[in-house]
Backbone atoms as SQL, in Angstrom:
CREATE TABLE atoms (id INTEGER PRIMARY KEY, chain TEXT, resi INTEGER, resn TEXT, atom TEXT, x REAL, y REAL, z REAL);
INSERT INTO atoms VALUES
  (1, 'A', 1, 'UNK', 'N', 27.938, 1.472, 10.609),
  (2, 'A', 1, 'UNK', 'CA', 26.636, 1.111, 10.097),
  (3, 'A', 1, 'UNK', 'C', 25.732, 0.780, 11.283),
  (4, 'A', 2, 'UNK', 'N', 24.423, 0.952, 11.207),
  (5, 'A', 2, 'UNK', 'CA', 23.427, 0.841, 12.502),
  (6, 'A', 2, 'UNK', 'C', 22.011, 0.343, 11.388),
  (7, 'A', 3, 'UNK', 'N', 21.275, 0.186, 12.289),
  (8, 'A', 3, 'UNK', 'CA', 20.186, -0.267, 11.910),
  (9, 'A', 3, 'UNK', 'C', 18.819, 0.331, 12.955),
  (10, 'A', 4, 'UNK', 'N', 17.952, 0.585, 12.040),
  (11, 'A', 4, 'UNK', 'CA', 16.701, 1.508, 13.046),
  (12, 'A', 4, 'UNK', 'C', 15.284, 0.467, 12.781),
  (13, 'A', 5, 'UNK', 'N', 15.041, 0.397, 14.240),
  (14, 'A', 5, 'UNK', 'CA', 13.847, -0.155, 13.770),
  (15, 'A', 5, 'UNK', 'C', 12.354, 0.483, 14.174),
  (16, 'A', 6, 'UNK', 'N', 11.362, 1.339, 13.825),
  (17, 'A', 6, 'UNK', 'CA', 10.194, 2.182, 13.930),
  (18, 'A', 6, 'UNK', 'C', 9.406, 1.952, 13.292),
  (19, 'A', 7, 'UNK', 'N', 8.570, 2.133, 14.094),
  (20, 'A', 7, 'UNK', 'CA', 6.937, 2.154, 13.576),
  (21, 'A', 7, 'UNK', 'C', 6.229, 3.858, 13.182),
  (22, 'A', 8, 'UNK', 'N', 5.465, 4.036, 12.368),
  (23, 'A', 8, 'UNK', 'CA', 4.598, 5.173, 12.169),
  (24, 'A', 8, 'UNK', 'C', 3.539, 5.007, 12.317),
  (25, 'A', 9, 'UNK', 'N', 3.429, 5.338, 13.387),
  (26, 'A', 9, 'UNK', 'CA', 1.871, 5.397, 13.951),
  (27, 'A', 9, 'UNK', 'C', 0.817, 6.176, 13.451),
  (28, 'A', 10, 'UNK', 'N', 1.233, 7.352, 13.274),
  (29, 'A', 10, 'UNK', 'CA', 0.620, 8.309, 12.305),
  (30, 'A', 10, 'UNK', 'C', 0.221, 7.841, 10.686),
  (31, 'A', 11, 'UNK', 'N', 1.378, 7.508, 10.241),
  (32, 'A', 11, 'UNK', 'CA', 0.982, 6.560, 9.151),
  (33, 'A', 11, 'UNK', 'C', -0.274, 5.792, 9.260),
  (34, 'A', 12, 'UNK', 'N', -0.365, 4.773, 9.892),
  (35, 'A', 12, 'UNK', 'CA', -1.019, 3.721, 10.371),
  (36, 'A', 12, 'UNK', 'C', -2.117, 4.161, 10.779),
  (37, 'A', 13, 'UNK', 'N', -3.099, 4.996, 11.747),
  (38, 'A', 13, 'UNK', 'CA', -3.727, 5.814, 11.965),
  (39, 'A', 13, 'UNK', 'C', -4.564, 7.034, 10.796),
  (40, 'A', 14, 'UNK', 'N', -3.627, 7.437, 9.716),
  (41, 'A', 14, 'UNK', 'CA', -4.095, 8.051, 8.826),
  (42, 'A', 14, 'UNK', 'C', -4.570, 6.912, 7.855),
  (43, 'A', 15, 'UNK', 'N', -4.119, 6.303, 7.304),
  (44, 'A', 15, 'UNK', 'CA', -4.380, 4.965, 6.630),
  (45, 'A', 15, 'UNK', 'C', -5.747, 4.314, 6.959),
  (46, 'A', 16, 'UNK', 'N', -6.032, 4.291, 8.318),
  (47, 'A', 16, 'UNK', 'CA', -7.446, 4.086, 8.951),
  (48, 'A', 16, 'UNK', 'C', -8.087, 4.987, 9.344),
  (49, 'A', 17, 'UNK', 'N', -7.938, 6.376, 9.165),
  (50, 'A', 17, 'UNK', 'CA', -8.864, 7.372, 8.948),
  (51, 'A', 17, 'UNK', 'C', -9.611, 7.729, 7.695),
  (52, 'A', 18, 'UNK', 'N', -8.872, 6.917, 6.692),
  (53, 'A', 18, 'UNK', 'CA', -8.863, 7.326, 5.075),
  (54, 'A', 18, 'UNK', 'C', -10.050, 5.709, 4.922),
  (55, 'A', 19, 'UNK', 'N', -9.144, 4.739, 5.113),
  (56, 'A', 19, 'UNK', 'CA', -9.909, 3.442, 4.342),
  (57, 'A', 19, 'UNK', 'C', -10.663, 2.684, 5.600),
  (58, 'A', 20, 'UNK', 'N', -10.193, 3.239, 6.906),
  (59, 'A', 20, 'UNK', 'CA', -11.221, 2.167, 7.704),
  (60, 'A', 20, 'UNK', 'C', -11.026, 0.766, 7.967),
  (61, 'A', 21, 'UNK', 'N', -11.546, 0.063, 8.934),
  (62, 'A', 21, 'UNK', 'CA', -10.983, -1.571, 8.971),
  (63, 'A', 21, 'UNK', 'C', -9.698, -1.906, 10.050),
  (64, 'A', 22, 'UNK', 'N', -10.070, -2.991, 10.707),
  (65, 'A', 22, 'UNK', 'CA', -9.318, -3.539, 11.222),
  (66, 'A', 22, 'UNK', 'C', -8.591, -4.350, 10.500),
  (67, 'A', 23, 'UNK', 'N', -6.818, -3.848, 10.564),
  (68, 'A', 23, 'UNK', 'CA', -6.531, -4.561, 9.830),
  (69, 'A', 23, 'UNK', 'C', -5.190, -5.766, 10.589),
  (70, 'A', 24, 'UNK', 'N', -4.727, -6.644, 10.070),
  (71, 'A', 24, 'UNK', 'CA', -4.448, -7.825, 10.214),
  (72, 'A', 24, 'UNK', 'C', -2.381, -7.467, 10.107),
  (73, 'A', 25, 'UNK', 'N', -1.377, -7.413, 10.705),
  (74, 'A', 25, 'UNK', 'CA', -0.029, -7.352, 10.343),
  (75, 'A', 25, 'UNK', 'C', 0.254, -8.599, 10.190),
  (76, 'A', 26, 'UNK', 'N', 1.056, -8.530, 8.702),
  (77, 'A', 26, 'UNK', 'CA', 1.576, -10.075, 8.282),
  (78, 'A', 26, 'UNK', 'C', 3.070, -10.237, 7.955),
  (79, 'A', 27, 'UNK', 'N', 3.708, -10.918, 8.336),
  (80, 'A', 27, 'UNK', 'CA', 4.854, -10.635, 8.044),
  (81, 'A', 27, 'UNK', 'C', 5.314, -12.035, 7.279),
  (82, 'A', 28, 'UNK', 'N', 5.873, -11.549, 6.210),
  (83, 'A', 28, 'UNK', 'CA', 6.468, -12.864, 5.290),
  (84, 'A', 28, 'UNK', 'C', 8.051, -12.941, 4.960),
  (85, 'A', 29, 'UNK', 'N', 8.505, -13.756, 5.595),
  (86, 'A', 29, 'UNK', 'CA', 10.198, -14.460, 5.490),
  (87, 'A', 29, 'UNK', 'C', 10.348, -14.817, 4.299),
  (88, 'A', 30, 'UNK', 'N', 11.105, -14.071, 3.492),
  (89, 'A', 30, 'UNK', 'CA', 11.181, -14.850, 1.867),
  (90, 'A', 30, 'UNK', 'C', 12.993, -15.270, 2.023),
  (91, 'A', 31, 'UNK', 'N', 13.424, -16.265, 1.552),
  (92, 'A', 31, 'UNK', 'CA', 15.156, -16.794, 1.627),
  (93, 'A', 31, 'UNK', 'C', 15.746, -17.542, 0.086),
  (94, 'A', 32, 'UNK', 'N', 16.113, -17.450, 0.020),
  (95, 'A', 32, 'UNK', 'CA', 16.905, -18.388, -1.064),
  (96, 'A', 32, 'UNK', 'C', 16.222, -19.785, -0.825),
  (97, 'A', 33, 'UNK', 'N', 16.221, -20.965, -1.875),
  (98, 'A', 33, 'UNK', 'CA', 15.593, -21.636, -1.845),
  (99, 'A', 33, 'UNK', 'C', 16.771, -22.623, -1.533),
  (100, 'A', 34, 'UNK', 'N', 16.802, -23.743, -0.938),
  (101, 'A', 34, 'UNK', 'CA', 18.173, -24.908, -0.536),
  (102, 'A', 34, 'UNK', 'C', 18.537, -25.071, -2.037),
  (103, 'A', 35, 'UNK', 'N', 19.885, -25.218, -2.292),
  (104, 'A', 35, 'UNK', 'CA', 20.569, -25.279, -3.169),
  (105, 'A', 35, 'UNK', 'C', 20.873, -24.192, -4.169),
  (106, 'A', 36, 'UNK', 'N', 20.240, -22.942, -4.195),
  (107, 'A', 36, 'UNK', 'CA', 20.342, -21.976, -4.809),
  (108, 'A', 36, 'UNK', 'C', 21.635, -20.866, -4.631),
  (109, 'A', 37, 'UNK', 'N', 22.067, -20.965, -5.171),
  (110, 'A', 37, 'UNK', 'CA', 23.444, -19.906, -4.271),
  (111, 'A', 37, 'UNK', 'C', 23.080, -18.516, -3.883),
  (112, 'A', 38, 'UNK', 'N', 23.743, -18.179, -2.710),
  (113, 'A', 38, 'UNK', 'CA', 23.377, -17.134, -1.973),
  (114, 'A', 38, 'UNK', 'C', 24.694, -16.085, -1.863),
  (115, 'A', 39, 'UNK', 'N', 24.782, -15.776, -2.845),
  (116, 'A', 39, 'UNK', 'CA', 26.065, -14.519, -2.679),
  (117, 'A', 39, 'UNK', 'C', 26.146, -13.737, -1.523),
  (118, 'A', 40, 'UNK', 'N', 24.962, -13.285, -1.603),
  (119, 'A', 40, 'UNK', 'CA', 25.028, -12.666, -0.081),
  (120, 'A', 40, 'UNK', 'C', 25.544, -12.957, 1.321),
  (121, 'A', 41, 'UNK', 'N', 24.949, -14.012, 1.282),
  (122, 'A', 41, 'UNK', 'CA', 25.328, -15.291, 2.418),
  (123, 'A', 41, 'UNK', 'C', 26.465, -15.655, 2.786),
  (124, 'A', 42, 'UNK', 'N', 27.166, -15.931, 1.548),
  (125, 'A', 42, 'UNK', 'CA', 28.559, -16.610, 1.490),
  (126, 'A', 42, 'UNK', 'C', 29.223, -14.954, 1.905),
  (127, 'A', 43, 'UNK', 'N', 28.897, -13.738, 2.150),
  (128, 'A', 43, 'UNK', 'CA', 29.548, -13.035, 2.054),
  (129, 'A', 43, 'UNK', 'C', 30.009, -12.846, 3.203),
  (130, 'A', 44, 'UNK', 'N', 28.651, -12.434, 4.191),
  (131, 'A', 44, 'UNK', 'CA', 28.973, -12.457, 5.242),
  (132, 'A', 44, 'UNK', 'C', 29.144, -13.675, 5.995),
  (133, 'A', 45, 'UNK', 'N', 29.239, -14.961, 5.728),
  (134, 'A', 45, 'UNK', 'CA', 29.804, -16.424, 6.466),
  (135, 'A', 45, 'UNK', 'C', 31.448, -16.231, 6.119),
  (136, 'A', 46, 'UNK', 'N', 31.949, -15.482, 5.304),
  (137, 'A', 46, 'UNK', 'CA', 33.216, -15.140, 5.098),
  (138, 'A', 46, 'UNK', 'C', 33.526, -14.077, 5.786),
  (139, 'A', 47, 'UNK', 'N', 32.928, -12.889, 5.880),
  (140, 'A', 47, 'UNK', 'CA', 33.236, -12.041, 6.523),
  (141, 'A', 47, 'UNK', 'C', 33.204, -11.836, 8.238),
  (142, 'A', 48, 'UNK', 'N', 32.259, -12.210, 8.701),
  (143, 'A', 48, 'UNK', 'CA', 32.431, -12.819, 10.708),
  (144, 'A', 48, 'UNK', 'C', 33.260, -13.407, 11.454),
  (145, 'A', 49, 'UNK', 'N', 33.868, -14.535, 10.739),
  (146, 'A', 49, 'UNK', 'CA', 35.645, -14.721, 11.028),
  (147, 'A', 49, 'UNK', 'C', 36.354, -13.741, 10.856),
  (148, 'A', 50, 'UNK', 'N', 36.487, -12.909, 9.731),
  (149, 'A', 50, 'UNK', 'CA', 37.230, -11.783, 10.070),
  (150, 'A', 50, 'UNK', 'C', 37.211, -10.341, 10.816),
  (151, 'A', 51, 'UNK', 'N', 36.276, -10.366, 11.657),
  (152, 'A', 51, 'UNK', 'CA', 35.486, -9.694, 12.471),
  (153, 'A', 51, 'UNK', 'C', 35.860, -10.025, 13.960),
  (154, 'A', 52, 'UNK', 'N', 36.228, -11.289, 14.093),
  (155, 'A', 52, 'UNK', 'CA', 36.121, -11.964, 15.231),
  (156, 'A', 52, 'UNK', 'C', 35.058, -13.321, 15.823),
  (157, 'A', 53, 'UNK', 'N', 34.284, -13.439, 15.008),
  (158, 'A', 53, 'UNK', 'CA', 32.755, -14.238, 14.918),
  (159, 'A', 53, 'UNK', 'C', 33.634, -15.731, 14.980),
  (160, 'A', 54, 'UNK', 'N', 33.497, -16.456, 15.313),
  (161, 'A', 54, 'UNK', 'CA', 34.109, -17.870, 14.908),
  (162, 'A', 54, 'UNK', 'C', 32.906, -18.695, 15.214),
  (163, 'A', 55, 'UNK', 'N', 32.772, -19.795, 14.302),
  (164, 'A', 55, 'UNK', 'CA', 32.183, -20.950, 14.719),
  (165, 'A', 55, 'UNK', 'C', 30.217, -20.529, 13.774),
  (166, 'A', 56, 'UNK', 'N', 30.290, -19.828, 12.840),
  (167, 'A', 56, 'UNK', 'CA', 29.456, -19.516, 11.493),
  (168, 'A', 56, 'UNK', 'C', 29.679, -20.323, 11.217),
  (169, 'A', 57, 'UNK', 'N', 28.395, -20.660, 9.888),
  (170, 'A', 57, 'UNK', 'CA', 28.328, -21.476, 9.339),
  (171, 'A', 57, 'UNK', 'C', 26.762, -21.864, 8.492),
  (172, 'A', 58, 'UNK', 'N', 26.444, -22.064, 7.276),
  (173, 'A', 58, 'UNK', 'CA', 25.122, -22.050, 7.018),
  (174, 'A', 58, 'UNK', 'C', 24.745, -21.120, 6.767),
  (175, 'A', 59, 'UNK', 'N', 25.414, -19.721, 6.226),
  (176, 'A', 59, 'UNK', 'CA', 24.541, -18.299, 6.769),
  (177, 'A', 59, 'UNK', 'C', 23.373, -17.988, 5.538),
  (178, 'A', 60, 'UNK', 'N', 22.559, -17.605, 5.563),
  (179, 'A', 60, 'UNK', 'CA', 21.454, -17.622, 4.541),
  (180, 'A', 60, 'UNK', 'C', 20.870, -15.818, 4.647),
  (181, 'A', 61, 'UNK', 'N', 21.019, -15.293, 3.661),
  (182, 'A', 61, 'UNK', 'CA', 20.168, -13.726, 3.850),
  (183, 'A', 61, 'UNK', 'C', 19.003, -13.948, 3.071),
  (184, 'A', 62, 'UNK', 'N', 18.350, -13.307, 3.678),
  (185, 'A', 62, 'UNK', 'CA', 16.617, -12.883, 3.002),
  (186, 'A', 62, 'UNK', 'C', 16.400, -11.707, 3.473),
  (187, 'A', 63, 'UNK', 'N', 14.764, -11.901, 3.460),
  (188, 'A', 63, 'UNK', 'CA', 14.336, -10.531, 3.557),
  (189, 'A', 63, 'UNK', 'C', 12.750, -10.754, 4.192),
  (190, 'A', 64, 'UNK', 'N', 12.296, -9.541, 4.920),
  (191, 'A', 64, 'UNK', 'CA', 11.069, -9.643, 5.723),
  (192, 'A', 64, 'UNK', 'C', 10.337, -8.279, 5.131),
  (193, 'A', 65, 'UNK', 'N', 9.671, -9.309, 4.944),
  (194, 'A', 65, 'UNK', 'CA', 8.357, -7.932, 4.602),
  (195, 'A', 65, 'UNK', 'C', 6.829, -7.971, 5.585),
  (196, 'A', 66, 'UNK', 'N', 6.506, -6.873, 5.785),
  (197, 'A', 66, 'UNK', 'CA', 5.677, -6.533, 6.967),
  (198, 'A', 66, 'UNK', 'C', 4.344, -5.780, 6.289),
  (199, 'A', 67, 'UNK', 'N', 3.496, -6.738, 6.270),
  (200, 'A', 67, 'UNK', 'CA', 1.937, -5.942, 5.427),
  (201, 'A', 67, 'UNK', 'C', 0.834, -5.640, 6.248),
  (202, 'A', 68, 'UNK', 'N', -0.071, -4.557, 6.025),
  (203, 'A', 68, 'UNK', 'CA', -1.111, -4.479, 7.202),
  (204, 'A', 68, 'UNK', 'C', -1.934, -4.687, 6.273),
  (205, 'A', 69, 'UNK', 'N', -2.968, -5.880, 6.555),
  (206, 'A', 69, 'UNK', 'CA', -3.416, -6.648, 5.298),
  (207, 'A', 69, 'UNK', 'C', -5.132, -6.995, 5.611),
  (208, 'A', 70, 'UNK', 'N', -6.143, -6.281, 4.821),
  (209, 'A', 70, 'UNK', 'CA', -7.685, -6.846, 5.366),
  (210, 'A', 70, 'UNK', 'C', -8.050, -7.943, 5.301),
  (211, 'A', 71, 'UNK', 'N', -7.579, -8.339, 4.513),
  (212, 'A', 71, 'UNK', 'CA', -7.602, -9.780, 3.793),
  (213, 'A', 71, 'UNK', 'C', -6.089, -10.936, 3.972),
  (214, 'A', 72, 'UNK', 'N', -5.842, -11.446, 4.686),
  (215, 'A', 72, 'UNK', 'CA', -4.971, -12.119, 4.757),
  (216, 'A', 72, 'UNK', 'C', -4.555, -13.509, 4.115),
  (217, 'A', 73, 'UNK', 'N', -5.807, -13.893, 3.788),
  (218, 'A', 73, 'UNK', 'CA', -5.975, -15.127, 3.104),
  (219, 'A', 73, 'UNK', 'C', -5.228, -14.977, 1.355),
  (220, 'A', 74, 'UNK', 'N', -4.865, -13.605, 1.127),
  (221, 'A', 74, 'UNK', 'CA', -4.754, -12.983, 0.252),
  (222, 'A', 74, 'UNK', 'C', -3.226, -13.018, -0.247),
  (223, 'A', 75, 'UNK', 'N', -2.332, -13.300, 1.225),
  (224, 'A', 75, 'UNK', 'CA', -1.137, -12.886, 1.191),
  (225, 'A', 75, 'UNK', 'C', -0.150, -13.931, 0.330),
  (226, 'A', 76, 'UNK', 'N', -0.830, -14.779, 0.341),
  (227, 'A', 76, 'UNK', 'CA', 0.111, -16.229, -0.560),
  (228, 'A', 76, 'UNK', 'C', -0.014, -15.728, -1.898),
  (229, 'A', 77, 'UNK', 'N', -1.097, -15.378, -2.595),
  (230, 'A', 77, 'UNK', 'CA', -1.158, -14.987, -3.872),
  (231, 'A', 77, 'UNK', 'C', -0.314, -14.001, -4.125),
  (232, 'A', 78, 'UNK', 'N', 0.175, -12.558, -3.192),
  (233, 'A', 78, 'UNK', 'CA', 0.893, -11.079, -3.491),
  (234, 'A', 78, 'UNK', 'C', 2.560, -12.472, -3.376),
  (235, 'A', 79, 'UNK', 'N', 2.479, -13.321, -2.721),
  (236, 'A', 79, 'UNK', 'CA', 3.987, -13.713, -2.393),
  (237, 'A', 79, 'UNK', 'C', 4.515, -14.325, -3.272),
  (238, 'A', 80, 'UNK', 'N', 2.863, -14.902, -4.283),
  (239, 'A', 80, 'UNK', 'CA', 3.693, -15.634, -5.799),
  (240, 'A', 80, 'UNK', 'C', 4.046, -14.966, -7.132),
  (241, 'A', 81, 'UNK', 'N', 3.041, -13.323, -6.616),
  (242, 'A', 81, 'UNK', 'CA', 3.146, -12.473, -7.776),
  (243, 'A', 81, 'UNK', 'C', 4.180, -11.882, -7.410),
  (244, 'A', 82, 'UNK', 'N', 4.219, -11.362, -6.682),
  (245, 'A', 82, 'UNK', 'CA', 5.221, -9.755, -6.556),
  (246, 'A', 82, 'UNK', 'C', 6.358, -10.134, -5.599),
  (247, 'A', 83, 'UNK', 'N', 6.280, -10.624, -4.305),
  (248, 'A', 83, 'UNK', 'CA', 7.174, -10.424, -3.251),
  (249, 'A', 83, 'UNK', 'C', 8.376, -11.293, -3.345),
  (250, 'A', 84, 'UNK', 'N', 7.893, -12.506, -3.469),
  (251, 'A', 84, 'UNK', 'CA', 8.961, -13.352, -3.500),
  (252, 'A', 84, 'UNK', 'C', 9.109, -13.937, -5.224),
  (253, 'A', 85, 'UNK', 'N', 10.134, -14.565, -5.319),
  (254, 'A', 85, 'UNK', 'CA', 10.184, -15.034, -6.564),
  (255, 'A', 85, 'UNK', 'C', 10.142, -16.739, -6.394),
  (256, 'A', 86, 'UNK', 'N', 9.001, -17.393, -7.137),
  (257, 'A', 86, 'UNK', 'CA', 9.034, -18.866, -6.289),
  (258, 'A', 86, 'UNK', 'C', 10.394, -19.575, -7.030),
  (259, 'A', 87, 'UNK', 'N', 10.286, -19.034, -8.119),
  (260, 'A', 87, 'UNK', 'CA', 11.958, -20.350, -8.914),
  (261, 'A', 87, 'UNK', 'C', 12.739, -20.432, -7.816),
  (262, 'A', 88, 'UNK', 'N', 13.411, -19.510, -7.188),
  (263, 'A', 88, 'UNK', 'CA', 14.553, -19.589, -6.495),
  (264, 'A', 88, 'UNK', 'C', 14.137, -19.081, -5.331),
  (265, 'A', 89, 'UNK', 'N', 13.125, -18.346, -4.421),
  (266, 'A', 89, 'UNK', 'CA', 13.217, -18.370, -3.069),
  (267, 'A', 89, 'UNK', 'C', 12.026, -18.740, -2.750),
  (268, 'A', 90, 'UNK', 'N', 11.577, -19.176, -1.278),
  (269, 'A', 90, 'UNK', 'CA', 10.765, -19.596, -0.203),
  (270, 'A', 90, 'UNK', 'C', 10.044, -18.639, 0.275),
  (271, 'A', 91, 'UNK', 'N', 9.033, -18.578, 0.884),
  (272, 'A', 91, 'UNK', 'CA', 8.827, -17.868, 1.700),
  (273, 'A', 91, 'UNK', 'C', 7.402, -18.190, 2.660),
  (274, 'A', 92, 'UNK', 'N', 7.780, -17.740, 3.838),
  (275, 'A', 92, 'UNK', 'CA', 7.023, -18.720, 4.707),
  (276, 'A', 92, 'UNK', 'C', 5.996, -16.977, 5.427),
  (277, 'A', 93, 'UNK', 'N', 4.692, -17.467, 5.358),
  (278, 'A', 93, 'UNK', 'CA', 3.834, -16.300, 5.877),
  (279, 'A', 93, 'UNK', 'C', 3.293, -16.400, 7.411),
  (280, 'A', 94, 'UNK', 'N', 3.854, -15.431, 8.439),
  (281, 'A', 94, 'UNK', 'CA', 3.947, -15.374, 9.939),
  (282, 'A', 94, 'UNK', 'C', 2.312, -14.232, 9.764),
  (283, 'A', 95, 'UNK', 'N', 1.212, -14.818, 10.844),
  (284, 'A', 95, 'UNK', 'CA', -0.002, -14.098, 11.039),
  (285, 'A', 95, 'UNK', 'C', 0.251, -13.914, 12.469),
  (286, 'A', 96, 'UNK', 'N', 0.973, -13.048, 13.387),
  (287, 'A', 96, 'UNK', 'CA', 0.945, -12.966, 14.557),
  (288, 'A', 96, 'UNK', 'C', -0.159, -12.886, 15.485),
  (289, 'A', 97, 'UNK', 'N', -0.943, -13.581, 16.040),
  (290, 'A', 97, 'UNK', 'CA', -2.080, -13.138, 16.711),
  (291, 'A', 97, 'UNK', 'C', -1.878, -11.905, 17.339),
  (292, 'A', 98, 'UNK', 'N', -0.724, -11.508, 17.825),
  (293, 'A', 98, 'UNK', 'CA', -0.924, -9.780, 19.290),
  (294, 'A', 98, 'UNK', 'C', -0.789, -8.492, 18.126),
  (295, 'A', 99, 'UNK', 'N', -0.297, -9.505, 16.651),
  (296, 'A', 99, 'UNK', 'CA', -0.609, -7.705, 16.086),
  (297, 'A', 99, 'UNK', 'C', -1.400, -6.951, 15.156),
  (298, 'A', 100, 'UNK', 'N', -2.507, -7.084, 15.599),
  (299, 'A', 100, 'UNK', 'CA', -3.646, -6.254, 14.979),
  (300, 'A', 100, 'UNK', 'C', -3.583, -4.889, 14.920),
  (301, 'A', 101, 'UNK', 'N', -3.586, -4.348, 14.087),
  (302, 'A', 101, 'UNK', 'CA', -3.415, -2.579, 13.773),
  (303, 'A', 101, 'UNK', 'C', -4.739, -1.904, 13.866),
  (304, 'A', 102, 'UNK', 'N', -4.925, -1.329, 14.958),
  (305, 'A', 102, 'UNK', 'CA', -6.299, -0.197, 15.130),
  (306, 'A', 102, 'UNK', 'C', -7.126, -1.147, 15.748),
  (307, 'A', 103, 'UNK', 'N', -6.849, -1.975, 16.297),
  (308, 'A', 103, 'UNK', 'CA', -8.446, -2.826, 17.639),
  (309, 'A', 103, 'UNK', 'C', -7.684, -4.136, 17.929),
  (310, 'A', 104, 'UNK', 'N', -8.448, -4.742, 18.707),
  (311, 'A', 104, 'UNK', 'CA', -8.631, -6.098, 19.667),
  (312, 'A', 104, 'UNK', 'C', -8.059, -6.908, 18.760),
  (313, 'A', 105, 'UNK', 'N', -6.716, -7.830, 19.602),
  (314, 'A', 105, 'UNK', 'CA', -6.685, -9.229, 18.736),
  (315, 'A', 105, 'UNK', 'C', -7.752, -9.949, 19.039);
């Protein structure tokens, strides 16, 4: 198993040939909420000892989502509707200042 990580620039570029705007990359950490059980979690905090990993512990999975967003002020509202689920997970919204898509931070 591997993991790829890329950007489409072309994407990104056509997207602002079409709608225009400087737009804003936001990235939002959504996790299980403390006390919520994390199947996932427990899976691999079980599985890294048997790997060789020793000394895990705490392991928590989530998920990152990455928006190129005009409106950013915007992004808490998409995180209570759609992205995250508030009953049971968190999620904390990262505004990177260096990554502006198509111009100047």
């Amino acid at each position: 198993m591997f993991c790829v990580l890329a950007t489409n620039d072309d994407a990104i570029a056509k997207h602002d040939a079409t709608y225009g705007g400087d737009h804003l990359r936001v990235r939002v950490l959504i996790r299980p909420k403390a006390g919520i059980l994390d199947p996932q979690g427990q899976a691999v905090e079980r599985a890294l000892p048997a790997l060789g990993f020793a000394g895990v512990s705490n392991v928590h999975v989530g998920r990152l989502v990455e928006l190129d967003v005009d409106d950013p002020s915007r992004v808490g509202e998409m995180c209570e509707r759609l992205l995250a689920n508030p009953l049971i997970e968190d999620y904390e919204i990262q505004h990177p200042a260096s990554d502006r898509v198509n111009g100047a931070a």
